[in-house]
C-alpha positions in Angstrom: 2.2 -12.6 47.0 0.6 -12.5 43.7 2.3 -14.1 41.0 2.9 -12.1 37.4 4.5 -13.5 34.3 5.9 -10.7 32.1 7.0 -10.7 28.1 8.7 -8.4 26.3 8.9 -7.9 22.5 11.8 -5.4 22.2 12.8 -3.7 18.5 14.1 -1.1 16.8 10.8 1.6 16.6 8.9 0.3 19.7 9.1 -2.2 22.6 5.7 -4.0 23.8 5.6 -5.2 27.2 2.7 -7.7 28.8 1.9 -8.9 32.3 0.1 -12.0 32.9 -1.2 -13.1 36.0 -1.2 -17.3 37.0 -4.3 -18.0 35.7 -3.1 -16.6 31.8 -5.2 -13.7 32.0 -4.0 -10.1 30.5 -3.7 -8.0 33.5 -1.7 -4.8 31.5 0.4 -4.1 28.8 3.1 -1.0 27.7 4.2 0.2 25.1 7.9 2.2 24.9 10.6 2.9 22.6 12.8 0.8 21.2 15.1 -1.5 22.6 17.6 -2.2 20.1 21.0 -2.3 21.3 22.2 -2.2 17.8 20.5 1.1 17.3 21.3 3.0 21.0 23.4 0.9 22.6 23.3 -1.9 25.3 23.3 0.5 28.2 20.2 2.6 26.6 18.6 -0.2 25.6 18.7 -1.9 29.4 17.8 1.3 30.7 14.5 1.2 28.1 13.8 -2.5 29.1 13.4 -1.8 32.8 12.2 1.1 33.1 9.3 0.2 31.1 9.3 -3.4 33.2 9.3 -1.3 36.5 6.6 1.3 35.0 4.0 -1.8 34.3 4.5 -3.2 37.8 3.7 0.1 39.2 0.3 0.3 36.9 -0.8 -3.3 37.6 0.2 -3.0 41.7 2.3 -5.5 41.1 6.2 -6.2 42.8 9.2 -7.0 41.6 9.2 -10.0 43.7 5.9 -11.1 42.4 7.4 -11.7 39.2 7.7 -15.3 38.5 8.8 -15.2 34.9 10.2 -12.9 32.3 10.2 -13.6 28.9 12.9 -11.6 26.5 12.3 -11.5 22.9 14.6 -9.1 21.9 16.1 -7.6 18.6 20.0 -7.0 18.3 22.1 -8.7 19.4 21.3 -11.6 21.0 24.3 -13.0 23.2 24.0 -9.5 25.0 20.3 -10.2 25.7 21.1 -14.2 26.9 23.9 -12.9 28.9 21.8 -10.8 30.5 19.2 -12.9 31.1 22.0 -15.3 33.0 22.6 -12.2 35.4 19.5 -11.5 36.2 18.3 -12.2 39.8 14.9 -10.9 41.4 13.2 -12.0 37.7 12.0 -15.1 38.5 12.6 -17.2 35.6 14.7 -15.5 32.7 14.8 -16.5 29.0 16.4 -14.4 25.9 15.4 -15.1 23.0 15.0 -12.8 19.5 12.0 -11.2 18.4 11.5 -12.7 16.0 10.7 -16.2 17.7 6.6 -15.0 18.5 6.3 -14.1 14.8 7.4 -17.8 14.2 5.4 -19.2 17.1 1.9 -17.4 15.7 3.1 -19.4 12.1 3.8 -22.7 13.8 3.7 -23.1 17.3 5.4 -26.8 17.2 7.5 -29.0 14.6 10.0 -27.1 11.7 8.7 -24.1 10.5 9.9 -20.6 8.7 9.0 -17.4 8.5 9.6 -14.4 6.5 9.4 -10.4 8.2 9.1 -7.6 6.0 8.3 -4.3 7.4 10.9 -1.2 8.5 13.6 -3.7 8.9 13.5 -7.6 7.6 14.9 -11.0 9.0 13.9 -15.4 8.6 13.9 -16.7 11.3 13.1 -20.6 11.2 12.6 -23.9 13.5 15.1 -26.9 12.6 13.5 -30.4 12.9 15.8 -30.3 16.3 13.9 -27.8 17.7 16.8 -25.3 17.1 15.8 -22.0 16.2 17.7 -20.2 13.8 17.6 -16.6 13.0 19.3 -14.4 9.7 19.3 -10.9 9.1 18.0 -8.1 10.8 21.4 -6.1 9.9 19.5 -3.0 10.0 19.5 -0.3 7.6 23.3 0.5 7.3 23.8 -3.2 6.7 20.8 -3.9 4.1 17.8 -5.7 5.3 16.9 -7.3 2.3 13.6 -6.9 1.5 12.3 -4.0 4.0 11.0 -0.7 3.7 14.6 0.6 3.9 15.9 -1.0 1.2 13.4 -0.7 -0.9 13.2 3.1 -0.3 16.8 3.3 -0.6 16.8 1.3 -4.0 14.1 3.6 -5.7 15.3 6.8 -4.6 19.0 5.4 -6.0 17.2 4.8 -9.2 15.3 7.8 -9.0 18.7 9.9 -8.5 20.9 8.6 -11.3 17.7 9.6 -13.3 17.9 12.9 -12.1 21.6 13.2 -13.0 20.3 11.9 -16.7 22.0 8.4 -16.4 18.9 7.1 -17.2 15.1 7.8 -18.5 13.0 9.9 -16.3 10.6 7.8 -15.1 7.7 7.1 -12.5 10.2 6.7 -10.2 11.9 9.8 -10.4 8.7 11.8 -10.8 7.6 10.1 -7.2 10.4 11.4 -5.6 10.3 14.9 -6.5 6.3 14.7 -5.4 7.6 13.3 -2.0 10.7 15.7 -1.6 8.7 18.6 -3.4 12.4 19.1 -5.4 13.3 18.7 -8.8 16.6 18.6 -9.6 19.3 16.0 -8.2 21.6 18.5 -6.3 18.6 19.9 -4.3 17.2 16.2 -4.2 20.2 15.0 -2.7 20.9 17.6 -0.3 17.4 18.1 1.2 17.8 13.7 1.5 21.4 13.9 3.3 20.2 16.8 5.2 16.8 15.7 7.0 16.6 15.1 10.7 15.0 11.8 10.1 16.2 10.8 7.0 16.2 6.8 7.4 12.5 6.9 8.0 11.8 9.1 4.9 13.6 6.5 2.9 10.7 4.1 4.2 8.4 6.1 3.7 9.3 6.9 0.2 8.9 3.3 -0.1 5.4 3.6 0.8 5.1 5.6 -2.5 6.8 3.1 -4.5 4.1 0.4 -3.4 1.3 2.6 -4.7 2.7 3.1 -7.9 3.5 -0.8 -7.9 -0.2 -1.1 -6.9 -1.3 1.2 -9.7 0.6 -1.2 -12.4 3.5 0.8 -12.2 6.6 -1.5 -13.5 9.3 0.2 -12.8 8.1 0.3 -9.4 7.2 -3.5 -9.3 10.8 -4.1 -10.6 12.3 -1.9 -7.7 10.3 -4.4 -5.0 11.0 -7.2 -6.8 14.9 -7.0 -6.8 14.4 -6.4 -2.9 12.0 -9.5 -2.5 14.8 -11.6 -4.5 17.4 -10.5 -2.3 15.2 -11.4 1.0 14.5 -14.9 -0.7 18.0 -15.5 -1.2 18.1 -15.4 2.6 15.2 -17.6 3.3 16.5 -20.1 1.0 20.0 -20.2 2.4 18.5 -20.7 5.3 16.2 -23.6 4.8 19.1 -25.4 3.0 21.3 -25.1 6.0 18.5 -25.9 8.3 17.1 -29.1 6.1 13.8 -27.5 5.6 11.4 -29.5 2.7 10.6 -28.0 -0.3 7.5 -28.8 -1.2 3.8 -26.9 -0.7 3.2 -29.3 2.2 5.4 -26.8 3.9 4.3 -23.6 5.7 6.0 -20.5 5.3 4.8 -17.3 7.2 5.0 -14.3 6.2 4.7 -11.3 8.4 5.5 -7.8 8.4 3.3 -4.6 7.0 5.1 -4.6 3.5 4.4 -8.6 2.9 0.9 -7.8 3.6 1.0 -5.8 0.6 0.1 -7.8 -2.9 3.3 -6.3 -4.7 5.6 -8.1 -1.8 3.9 -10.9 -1.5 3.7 -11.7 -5.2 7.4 -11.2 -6.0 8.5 -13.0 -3.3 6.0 -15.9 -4.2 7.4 -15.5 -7.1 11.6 -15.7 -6.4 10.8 -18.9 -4.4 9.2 -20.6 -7.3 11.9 -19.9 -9.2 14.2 -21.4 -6.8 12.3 -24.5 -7.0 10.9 -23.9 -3.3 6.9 -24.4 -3.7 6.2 -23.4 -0.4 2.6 -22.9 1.0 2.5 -18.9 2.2 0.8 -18.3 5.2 0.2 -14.3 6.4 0.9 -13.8 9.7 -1.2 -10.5 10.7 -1.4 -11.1 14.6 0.8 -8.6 16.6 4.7 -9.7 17.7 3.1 -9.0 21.1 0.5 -11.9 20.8 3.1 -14.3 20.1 5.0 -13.4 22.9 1.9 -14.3 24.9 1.4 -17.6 23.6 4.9 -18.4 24.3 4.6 -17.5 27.8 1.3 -19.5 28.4 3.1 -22.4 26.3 6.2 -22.0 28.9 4.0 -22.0 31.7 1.4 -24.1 30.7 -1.4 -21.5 31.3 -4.8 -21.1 30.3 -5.8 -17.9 29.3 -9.8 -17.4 31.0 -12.4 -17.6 28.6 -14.2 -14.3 27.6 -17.4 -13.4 30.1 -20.5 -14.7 28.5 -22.7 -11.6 27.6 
């Protein structure tokens, strides 16, 4: 029989799937919609989760029974995701965890640690001197997410609307949304928004928009991303304090996430920490979720991956 270790990183847009063999070494990977139960539902999402588990044991030639691990970091959720792990038979053996755990594992792969994720959604997730991890947010986009491309989208094209309705100034902001919507008023705005087949991801992708005008000095734009980054910060803290996190810049914070790779982002939230009196040193975390599920797997298993082949 030929042993396999498998992870998953499950979340709302896409869920990444890896298959190691005993000696550490990549032997196939998968990538398939997402997995959030919060977003389809428990049954969809289980149905997602295996039949992408059984699809990578058929590429790599590999058996159910061959399995002898399976790692579940999972959004939404999470005592769904632990009880099913606890069900499972036939899996070898099963852990649940979120996924947001490999982000903080790629920051700090031992001792207390936090991390910050920015990017369609948003959560902080953090290590307790305990070894507890602890996880906030990640309400998804009807609940907030503080700090991700949602609700930054969402808070522009608010602004950008009571502007259109004369409220306010026309500004950069309004004049970015009838560029992106090609609409000018706010009725036809505001129908063509409420009417769209995929209108959650336009409203992050109207926050794309809002970062280059942030990017091209843009204030009213860097205002919009700051009150977001404030509100994600507010988080973080809350959660350090409950978690008795230090303060000081000896202390890595990571920072993950597509939008905190961008300079607007990162500066405001740099910036609403300071102000909180939290002088954390920032750390940007660009590897993939997926490669943090790997190194937890070789961490659980004590594996090696094989060196590269010398030229």
């Amino acid at each position: 029989m030929k042993t396999c270790h498998i992870g998953v990183n499950g979340g709302g847009a896409k869920t990444e799937i890896i298959l190691l063999n005993d000696s550490g070494r990549e032997e196939g990977r998968l990538r398939v919609e997402g997995s959030n139960p919060s977003f389809i539902g428990s049954a969809e999402a289980t149905k997602i989760l295996f039949a992408g588990l059984n699809r990578l044991l058929e590429e790599t030639g590999h058996r159910q029974p061959d399995v002898a691990t399976l790692l579940l970091c999972m959004a939404g959720h999470p005592p769904y995701w632990r009880e099913l792990a606890r069900q499972l038979s036939g899996w070898g053996e099963v852990r649940a965890t979120t996924d947001a755990e490999p982000i903080l594992h790629l920051a700090a792969p031992a001792g207390p640690a936090i991390i910050i994720h920015a990017a369609t959604g948003s959560f902080v997730c953090a290590r307790a001197p305990d070894d507890q991890v602890r996880f906030a947010g990640g309400l998804g986009w009807l609940f907030g997410d503080a700090g991700s491309g949602f609700d930054i989208g969402r808070r522009a094209i608010t602004q950008a609307l009571f502007q259109l309705q004369g409220w306010a100034e026309k500004g950069s902001v309004a004049d970015a949304l009838r560029d992106f919507t090609k609409k000018e008023s706010y009725e036809a705005n505001s129908q063509y928004l409420y009417a769209h087949p995929e209108r959650n991801a336009m409203v992050t992708r109207f926050a794309e928009e809002i970062f280059q005008l942030a990017e091209n000095g843009c204030e009213e734009a860097r205002g919009i991303i700051g009150e977001s980054m404030d509100a994600l910060a507010e988080v973080a803290i809350e959660v350090a304090r409950q978690t008795g996190l230090p303060a000081g810049d000896q202390f890595t914070c990571g920072c993950s996430g597509r939008f905190l790779f961008k300079a607007p982002a990162a500066e405001a939230l740099a910036a609403s920490l300071r102000r909180r009196r939290l002088h954390w040193t920032l750390k940007t975390v660009r590897e993939d979720p997926i490669e943090g599920v790997r190194s937890l797997l070789l961490t659980m298993k004590n594996l090696s991956p094989e060196p590269p082949s010398s030229p």
